[in-house]
Backbone as CSV, one residue per row, in Angstrom:
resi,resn,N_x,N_y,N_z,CA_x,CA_y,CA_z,C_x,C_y,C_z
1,UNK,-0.028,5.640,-16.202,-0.931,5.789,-15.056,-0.130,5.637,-13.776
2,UNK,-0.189,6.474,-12.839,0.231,6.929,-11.492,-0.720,6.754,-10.583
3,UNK,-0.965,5.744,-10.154,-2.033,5.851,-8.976,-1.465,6.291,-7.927
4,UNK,-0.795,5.902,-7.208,-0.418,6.909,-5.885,-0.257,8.230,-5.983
5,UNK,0.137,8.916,-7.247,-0.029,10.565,-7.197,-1.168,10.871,-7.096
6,UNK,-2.543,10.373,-7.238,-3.855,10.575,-7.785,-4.318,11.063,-8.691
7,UNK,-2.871,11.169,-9.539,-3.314,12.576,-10.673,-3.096,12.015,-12.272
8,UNK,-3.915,11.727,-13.056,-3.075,10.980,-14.415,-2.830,12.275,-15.555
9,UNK,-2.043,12.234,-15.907,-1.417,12.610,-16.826,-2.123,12.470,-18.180
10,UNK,-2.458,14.035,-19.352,-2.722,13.419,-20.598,-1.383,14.479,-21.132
11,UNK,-1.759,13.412,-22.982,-0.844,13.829,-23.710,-1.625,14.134,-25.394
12,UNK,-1.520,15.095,-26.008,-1.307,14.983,-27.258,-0.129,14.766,-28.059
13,UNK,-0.608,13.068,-28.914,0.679,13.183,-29.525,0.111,12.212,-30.848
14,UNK,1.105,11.575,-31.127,1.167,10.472,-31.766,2.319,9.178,-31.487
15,UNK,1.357,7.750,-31.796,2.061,6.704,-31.727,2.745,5.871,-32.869
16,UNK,3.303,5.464,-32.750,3.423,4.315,-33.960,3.658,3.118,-33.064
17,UNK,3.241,1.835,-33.650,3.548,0.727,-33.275,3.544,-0.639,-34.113
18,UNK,4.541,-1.476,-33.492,4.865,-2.638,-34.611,5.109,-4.038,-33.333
19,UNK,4.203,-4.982,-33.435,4.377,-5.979,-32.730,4.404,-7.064,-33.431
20,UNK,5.308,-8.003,-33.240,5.015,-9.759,-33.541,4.995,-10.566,-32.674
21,UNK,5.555,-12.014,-32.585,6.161,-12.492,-31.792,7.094,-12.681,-30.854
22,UNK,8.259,-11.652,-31.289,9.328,-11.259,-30.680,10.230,-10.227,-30.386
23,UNK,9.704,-9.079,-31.080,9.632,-7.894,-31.026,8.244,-7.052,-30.844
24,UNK,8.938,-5.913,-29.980,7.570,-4.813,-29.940,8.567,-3.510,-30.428
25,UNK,7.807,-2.665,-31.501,8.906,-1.141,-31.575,7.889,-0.468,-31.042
26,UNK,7.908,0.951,-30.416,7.592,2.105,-30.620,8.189,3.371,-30.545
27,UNK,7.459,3.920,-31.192,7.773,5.311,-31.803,6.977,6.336,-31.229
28,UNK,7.266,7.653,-30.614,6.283,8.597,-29.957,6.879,9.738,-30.156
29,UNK,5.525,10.680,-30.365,6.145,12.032,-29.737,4.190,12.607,-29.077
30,UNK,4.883,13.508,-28.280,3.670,14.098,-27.803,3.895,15.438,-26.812
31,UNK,2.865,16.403,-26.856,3.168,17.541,-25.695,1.875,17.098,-24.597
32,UNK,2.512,17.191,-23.105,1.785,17.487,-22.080,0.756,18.283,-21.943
33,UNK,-0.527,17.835,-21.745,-2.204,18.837,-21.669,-2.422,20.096,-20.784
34,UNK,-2.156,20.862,-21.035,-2.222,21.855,-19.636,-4.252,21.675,-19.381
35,UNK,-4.260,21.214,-18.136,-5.636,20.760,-17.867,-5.856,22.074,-17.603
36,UNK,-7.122,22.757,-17.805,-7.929,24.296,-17.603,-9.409,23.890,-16.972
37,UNK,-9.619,24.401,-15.921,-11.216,24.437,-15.091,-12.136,24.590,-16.230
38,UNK,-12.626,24.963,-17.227,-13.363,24.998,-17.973,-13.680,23.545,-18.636
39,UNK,-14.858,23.581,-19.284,-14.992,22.197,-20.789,-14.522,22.597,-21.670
40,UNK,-13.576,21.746,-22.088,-13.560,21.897,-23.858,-12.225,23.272,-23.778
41,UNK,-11.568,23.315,-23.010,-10.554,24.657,-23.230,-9.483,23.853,-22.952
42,UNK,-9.106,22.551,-22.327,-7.524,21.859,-22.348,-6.660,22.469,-23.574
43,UNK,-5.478,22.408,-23.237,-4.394,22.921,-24.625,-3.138,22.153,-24.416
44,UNK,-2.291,21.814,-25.556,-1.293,21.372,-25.284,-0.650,22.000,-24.763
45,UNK,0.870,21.993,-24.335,1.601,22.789,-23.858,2.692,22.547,-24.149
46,UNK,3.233,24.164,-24.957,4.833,24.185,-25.738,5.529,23.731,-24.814
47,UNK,5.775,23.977,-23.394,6.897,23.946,-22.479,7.330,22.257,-21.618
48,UNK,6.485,21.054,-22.407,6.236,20.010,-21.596,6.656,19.114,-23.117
49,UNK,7.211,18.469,-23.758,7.643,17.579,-24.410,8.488,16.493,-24.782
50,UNK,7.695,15.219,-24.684,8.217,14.255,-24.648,8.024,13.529,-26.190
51,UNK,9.115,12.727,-26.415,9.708,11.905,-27.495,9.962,10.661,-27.693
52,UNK,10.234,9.418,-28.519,10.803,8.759,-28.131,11.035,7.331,-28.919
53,UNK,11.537,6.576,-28.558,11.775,4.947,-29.471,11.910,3.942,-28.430
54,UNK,10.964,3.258,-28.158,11.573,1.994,-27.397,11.245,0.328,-28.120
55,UNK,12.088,-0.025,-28.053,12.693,-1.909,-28.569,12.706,-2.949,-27.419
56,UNK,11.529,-3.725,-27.463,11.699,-5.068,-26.683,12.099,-6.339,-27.563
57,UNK,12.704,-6.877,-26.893,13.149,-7.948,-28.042,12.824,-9.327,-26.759
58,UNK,11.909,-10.385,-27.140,11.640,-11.172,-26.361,12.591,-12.362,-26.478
59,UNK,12.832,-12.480,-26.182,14.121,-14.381,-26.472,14.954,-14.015,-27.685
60,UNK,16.060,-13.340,-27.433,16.656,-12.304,-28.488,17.608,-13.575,-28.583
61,UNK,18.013,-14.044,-29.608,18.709,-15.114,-30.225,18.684,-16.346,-29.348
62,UNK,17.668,-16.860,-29.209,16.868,-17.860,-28.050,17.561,-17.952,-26.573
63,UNK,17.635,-16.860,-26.361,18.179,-16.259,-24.673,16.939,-16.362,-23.894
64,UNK,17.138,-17.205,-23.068,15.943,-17.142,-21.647,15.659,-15.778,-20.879
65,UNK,15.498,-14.536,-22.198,14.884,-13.435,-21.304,14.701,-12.702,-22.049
66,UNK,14.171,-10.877,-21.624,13.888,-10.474,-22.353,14.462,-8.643,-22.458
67,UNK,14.747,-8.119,-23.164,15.679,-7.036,-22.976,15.001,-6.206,-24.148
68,UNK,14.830,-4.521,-23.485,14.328,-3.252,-23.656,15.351,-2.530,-23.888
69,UNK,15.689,-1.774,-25.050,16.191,-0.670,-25.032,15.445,0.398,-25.573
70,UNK,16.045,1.711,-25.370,15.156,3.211,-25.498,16.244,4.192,-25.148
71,UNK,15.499,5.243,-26.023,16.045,6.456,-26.393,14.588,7.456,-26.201
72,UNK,15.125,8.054,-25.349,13.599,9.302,-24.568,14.608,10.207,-24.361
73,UNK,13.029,11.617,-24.933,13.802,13.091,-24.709,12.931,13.430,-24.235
74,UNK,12.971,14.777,-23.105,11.878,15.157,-22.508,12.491,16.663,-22.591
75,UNK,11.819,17.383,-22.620,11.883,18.699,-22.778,11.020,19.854,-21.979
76,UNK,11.648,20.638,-20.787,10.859,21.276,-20.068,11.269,22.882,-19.682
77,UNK,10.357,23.610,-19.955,10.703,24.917,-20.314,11.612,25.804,-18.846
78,UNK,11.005,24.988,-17.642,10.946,25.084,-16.448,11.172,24.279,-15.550
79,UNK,12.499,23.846,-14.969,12.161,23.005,-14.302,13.356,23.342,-12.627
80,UNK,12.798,22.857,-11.416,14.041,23.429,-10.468,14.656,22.104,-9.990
81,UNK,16.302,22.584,-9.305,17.454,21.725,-9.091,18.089,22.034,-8.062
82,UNK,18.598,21.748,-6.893,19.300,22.395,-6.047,20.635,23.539,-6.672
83,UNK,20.723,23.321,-7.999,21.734,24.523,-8.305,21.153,25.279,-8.707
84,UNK,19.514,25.850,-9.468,18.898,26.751,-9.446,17.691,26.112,-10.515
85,UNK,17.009,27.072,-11.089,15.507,27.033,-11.941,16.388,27.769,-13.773
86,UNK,15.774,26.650,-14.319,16.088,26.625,-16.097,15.380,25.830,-16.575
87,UNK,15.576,26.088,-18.488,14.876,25.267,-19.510,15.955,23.944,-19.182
88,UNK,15.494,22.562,-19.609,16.105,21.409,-19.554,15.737,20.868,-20.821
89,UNK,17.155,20.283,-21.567,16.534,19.258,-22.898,17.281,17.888,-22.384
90,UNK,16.695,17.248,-21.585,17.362,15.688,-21.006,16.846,14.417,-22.298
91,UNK,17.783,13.997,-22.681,17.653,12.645,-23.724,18.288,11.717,-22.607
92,UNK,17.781,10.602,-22.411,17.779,9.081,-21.898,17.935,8.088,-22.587
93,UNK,18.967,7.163,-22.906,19.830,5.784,-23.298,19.539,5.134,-22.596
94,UNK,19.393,3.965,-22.577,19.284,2.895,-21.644,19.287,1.679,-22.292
95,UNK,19.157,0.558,-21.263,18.456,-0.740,-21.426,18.142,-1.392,-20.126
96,UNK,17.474,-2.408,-20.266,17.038,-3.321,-19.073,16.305,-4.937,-20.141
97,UNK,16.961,-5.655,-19.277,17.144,-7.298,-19.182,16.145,-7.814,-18.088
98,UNK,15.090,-9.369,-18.923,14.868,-9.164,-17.058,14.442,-10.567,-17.753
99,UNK,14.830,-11.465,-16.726,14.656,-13.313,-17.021,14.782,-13.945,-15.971
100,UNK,15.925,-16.038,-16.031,15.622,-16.209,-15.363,17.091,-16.907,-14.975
101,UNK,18.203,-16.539,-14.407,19.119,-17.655,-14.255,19.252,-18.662,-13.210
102,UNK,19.234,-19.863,-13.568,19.325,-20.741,-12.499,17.943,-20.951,-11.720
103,UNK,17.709,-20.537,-10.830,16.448,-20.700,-9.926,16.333,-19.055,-9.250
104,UNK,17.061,-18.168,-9.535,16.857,-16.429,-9.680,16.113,-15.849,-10.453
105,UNK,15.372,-15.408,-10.539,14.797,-13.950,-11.449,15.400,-12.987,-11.035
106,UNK,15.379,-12.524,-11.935,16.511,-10.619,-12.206,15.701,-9.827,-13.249
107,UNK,16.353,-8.498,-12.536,15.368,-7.297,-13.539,17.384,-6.341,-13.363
108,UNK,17.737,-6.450,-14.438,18.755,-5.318,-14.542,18.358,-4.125,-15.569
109,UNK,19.035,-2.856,-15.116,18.531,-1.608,-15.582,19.658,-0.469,-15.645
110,UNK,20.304,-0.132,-16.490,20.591,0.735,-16.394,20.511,2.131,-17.426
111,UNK,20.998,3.530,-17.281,20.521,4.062,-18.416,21.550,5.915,-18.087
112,UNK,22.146,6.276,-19.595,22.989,7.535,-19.139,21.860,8.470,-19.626
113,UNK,22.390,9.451,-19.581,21.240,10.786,-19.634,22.215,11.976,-20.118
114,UNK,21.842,12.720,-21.048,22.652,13.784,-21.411,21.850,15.093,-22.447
115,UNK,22.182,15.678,-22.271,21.479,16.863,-23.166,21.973,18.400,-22.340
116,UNK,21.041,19.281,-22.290,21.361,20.825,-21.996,20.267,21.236,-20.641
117,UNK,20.910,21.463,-19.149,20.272,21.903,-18.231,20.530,23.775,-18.155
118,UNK,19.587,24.485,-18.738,20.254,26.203,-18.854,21.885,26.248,-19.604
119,UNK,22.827,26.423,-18.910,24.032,26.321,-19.454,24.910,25.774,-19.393
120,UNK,24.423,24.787,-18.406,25.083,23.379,-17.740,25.226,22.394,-18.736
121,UNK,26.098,21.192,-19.449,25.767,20.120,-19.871,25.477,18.737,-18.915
122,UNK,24.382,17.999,-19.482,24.119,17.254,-18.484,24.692,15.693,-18.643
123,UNK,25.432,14.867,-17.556,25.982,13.640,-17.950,25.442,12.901,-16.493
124,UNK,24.514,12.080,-16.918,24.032,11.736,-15.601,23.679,10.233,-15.751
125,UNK,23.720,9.282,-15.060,23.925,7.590,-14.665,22.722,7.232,-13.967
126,UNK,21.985,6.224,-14.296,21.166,5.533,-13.449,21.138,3.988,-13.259
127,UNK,20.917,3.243,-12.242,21.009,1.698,-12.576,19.858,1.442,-11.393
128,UNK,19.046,0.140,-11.616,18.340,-0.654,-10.832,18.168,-1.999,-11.422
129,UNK,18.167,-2.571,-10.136,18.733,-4.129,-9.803,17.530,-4.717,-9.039
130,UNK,17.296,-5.908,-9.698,16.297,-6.434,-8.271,16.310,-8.013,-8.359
131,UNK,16.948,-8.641,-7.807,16.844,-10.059,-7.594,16.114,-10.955,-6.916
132,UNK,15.842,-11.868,-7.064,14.878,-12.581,-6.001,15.026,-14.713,-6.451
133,UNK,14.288,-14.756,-5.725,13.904,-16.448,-5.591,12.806,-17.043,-4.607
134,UNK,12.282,-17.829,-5.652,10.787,-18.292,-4.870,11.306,-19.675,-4.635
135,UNK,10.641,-20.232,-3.275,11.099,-21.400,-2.565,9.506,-22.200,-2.746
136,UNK,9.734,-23.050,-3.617,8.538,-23.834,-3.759,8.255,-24.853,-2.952
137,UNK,7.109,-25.925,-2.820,7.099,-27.236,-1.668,6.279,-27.078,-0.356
138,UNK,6.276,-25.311,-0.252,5.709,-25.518,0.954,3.729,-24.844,0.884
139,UNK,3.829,-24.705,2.318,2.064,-24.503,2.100,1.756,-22.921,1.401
140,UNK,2.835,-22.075,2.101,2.729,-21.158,1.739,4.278,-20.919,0.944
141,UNK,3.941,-20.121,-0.109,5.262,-20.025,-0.968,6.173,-18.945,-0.661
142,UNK,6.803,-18.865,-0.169,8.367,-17.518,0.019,9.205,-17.214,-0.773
143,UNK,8.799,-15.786,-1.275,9.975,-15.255,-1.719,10.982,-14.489,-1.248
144,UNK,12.502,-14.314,-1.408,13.272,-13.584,-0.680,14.258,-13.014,-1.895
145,UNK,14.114,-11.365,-2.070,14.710,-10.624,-2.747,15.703,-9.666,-2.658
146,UNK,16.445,-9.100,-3.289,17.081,-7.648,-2.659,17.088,-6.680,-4.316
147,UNK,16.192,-5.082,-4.054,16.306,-4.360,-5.372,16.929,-2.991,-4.601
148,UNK,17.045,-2.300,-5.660,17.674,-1.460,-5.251,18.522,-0.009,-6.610
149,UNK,18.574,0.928,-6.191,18.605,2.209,-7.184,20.316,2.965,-7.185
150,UNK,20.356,3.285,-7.821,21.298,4.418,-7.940,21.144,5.252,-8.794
151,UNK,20.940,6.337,-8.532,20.912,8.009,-9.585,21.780,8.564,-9.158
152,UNK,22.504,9.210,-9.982,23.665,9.924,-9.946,23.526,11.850,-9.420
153,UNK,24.058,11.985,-8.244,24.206,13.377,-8.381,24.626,14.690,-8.443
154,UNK,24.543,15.871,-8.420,25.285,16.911,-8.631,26.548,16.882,-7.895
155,UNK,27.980,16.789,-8.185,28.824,16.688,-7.181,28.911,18.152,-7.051
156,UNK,28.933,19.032,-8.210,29.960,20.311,-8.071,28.497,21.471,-8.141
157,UNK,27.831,22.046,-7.075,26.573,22.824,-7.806,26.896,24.312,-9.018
158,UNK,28.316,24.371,-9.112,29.294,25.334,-9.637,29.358,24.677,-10.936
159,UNK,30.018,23.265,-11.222,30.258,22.734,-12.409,29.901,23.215,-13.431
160,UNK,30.504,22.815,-14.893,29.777,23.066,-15.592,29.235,21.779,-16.478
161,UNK,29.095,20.685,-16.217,28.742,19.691,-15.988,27.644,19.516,-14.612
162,UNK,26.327,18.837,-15.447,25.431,18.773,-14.513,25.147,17.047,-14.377
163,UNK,24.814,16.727,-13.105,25.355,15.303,-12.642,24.215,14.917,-12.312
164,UNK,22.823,15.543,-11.801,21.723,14.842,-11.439,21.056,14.138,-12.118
165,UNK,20.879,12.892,-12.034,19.528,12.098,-12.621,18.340,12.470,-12.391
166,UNK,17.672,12.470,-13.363,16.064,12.929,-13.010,15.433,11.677,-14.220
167,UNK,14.970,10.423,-14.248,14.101,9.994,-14.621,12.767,10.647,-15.677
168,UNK,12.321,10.733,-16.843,11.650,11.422,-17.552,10.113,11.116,-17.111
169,UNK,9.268,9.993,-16.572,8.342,9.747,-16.092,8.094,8.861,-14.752
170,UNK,9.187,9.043,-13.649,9.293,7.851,-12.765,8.138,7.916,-11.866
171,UNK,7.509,6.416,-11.882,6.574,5.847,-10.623,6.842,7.117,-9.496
172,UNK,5.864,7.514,-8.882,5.906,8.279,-7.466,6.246,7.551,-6.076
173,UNK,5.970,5.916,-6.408,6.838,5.444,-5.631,7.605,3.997,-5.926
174,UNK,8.760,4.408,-6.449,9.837,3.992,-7.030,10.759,3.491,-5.669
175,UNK,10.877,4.567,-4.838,11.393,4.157,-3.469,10.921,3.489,-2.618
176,UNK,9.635,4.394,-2.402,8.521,3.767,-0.791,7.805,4.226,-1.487
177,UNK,6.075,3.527,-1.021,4.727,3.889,-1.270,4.566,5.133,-0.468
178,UNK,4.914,5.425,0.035,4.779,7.362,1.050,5.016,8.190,-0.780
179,UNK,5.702,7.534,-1.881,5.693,8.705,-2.752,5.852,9.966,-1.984
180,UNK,7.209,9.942,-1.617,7.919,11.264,-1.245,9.250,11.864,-1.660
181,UNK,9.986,10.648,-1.974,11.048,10.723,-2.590,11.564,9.811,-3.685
182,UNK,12.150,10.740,-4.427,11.912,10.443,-5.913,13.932,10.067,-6.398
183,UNK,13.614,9.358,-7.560,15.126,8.919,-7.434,15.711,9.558,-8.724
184,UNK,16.119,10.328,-7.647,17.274,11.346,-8.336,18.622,11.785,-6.829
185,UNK,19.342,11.728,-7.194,20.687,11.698,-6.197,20.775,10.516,-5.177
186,UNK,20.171,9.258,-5.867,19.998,8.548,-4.727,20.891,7.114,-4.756
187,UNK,20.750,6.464,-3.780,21.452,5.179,-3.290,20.706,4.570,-2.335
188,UNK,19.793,3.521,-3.050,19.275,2.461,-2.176,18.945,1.530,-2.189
189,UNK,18.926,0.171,-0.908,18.904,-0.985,-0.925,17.742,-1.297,-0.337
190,UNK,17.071,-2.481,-0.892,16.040,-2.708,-0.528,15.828,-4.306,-0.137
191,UNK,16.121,-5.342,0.943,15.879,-6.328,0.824,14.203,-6.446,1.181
192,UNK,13.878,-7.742,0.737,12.122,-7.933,0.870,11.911,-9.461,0.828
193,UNK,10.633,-9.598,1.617,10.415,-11.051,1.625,8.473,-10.929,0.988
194,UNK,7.659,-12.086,0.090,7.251,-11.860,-0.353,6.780,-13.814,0.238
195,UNK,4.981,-13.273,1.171,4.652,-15.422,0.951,3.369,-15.013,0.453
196,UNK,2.805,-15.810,-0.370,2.148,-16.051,-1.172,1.094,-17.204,-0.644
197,UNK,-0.109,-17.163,-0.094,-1.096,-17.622,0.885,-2.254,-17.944,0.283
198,UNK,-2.642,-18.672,0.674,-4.161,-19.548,0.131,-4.805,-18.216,-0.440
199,UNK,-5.742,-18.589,-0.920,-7.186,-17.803,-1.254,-6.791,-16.564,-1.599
200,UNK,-5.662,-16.544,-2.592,-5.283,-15.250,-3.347,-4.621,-13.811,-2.725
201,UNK,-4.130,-14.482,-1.220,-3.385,-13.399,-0.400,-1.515,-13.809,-0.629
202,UNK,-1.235,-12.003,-0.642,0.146,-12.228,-0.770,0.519,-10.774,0.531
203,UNK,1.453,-11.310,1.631,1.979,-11.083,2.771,2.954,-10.632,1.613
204,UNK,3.644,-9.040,2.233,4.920,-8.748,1.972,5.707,-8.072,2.980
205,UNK,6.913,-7.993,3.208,7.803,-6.694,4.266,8.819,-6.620,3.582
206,UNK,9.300,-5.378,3.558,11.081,-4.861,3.461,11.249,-4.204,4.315
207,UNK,12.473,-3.750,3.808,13.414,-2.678,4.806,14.206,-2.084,3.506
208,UNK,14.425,-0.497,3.575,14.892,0.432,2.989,15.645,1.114,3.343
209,UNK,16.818,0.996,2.824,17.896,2.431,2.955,17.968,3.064,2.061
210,UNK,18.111,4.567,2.663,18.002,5.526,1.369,19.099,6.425,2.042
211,UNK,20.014,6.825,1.290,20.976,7.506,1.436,20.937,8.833,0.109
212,UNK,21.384,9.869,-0.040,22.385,10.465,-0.999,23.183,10.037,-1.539
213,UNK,23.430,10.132,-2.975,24.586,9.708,-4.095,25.498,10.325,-3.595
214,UNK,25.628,11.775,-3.704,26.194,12.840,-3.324,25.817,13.881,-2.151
215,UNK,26.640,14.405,-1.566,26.873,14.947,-0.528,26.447,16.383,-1.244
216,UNK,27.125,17.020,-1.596,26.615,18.228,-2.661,25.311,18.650,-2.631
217,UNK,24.514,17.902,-3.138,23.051,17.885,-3.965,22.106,17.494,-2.711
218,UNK,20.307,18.520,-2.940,19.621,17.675,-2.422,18.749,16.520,-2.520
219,UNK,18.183,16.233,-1.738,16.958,15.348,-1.720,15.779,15.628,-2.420
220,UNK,15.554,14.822,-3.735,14.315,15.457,-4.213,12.840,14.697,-3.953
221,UNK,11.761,15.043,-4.017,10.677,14.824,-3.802,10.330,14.241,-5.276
222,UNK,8.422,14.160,-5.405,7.607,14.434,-6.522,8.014,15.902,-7.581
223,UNK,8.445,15.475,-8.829,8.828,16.452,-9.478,8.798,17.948,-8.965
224,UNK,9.553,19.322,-9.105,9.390,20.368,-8.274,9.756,20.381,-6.830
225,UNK,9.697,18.846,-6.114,9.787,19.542,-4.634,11.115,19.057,-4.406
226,UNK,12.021,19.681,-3.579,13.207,19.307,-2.757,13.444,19.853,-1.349
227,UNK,13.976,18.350,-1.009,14.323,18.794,0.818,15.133,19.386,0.692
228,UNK,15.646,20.280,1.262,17.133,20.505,1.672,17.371,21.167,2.533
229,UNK,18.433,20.850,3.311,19.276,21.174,4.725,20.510,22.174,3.795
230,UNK,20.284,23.269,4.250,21.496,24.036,3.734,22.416,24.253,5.098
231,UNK,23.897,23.799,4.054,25.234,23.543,4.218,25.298,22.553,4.605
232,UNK,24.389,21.414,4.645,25.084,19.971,5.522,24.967,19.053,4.272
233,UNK,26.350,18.518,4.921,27.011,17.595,4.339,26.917,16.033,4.560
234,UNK,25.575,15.744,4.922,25.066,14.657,5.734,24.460,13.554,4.221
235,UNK,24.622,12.418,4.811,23.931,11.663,3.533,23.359,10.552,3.566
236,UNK,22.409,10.726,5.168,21.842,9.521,5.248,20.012,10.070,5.432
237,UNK,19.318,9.868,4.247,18.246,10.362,4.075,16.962,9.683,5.156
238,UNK,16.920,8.418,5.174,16.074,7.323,6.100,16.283,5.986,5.885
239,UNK,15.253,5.108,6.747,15.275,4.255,6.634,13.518,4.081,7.003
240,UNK,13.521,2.847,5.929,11.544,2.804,5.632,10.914,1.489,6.096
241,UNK,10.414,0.890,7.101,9.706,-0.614,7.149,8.760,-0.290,6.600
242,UNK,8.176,-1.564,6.177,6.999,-1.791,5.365,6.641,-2.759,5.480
243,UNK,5.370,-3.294,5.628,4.682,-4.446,5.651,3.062,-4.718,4.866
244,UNK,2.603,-5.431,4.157,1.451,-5.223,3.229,0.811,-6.488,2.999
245,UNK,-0.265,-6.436,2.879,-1.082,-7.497,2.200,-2.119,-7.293,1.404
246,UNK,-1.954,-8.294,-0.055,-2.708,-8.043,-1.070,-3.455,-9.008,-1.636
247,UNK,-5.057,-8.679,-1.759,-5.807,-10.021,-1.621,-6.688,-9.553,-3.225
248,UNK,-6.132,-10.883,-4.014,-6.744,-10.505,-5.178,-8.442,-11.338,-5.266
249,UNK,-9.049,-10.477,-4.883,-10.699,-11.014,-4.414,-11.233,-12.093,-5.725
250,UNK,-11.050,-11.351,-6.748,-11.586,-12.164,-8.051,-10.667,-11.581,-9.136
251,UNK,-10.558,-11.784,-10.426,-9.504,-11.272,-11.591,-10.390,-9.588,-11.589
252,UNK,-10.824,-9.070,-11.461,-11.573,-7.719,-11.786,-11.393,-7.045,-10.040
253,UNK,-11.381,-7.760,-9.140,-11.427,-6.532,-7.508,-10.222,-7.054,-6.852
254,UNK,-9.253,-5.992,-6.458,-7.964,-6.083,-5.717,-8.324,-5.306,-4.560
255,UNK,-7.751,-5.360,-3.443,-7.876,-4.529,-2.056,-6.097,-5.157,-1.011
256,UNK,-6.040,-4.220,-1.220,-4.269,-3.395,-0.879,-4.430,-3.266,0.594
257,UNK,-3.724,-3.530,1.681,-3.475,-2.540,3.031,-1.857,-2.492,3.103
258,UNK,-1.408,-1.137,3.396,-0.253,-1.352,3.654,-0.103,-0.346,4.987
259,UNK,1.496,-0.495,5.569,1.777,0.238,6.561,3.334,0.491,6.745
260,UNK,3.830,1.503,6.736,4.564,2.407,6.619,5.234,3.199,7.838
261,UNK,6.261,2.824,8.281,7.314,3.642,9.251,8.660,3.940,9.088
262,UNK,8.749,5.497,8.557,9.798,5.838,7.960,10.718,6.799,9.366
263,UNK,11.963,6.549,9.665,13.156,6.836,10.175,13.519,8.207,9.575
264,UNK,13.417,8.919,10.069,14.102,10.231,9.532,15.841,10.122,9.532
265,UNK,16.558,9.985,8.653,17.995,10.156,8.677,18.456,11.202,8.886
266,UNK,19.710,11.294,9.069,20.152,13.343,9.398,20.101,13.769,8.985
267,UNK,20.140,13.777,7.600,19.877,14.746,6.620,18.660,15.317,6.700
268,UNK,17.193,14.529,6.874,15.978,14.972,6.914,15.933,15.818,7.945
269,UNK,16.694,15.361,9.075,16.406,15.899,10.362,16.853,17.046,10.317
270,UNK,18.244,17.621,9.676,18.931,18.589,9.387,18.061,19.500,8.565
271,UNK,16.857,18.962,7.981,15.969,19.831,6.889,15.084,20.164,7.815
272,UNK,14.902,19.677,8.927,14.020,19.891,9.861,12.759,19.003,9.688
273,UNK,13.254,17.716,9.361,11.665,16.584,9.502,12.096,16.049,10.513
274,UNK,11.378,14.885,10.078,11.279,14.089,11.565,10.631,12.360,11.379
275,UNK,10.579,11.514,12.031,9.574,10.471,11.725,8.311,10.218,11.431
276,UNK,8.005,9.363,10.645,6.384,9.687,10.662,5.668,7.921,10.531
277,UNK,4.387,8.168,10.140,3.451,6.866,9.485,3.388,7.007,8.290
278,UNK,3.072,6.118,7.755,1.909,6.055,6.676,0.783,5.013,6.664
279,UNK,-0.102,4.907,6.486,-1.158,3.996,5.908,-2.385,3.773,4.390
280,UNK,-2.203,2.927,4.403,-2.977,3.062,3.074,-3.948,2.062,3.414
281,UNK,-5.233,1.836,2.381,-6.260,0.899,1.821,-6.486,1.686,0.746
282,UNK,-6.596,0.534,-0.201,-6.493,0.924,-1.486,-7.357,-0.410,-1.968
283,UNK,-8.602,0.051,-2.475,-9.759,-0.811,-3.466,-9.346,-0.795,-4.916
284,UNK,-8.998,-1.890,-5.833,-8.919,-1.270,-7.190,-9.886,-2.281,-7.873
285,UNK,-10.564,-1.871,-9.033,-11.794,-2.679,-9.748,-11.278,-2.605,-10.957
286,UNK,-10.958,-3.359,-11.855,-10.749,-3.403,-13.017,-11.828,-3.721,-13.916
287,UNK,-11.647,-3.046,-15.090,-12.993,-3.284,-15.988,-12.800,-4.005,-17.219
């Protein structure tokens, strides 16, 4: 589920699953629904397929944390890249760790990517990091963090080796809540402070840099879309403030405000954007 895209996603497939105490497996495969205006006419769709195995292992030989690995293939009949439009068979390796050392919490992540982009082979890197620490004692509680991305991208659009990361299902906003840019060719830091306030309110702000991996490659959006400034060699995409507060009313009603001022970097500017807002309110009711 994607709430900021507004759009959820179905799948025909099948699951398997195996849980205990300290392990979770699963097992998947499934094709993407091509949704149709009619009742009762949805169809799967050959050109959209996803796969897969993922392993949590909770206190893996009584280690204070808990670590995911996975193996995902996604398969798309169609898909575009700043080096052009082809079939893609991307398989995803990974793992991610996330516990508690010392008086830190950490979420580490990283994951390679490889398979067949048209006639390209694809060898592509991803990592995310996010650290933090809560300062207890006082009235209101503070946290102070720093997370942050790297996707790897196209250096050579000629190569025959293809270098972009593309994520097989990533959050729409993985970067910023604007869900505009999506992490693939990217490099960014995110420090954030997080206080935690009577009567179920939590105050947050960061600050975001978002740069280009690579100089080469563009800026991609929500799956399908990309900025790009042709011929520049620029690689500073923006910079994002943010500030939010989230008031959990009762365990069943949440209500969100956030606010959003994103910096156009040269690169954008070179694409021909510019600065903008954002705002949100966002009601959510759980059932």
């Amino acid at each position: 589920m994607r709430d900021p895209t507004n759009i959820r996603r179905s799948f025909d497939g099948a699951l398997f699953e195996y849980e205990d105490a300290t392990l979770i497996l699963r097992s998947f495969a499934a094709n993407a629904v091509v949704i149709n205006p009619g009742l009762f006419d949805d169809s799967a769709s050959t050109s959209e397929v996803f796969r897969g195995f993922y392993l949590r292992a909770r206190r893996p030989f009584s280690f204070p944390l808990t670590v995911d690995l996975y193996l995902l293939d996604k398969h798309l009949g169609s898909v575009t890249y700043a080096r052009g439009t082809g079939p893609e068979n991307r398989w995803t390796v990974g793992g991610r760790a996330a516990g508690k050392f010392v008086s830190l919490d950490y979420v580490i992540e990283g994951a390679h990517q490889l398979g067949t982009f048209g006639t390209a082979d694809i060898s592509a890197w991803g990592f995310f990091g996010d650290i933090s620490r809560s300062f207890e004692g006082f009235s209101v509680t503070p946290r102070l963090g720093l997370r942050g991305h790297y996707a790897s991208g196209d250096q050579n659009l000629k190569e025959s080796t293809f270098r972009t990361f593309s994520a097989p299902y990533p959050p729409a906003n993985a970067i910023s809540e604007m869900s505009l840019l999506s992490v693939s060719n990217t490099l960014n830091l995110q420090p954030y402070l997080q206080l935690t306030l009577p009567n179920n309110l939590m105050l947050g702000a960061n600050w975001n840099w978002v740069r280009k991996a690579t100089a080469a490659d563009s800026v991609y959006g929500p799956i399908g879309t990309i900025i790009t400034a042709p011929g520049s060699q620029l690689s500073a995409v923006a910079q994002i403030g943010q500030v939010d507060l989230t008031w959990d009313v009762t365990r069943f009603l949440q209500v969100r405000a956030l606010y959003e001022h994103i910096f156009a970097g040269d690169y954008i500017k070179a694409a021909k954007g510019s600065d903008f807002d954002y705002y949100r309110l966002q009601i959510r009711n759980r059932f």
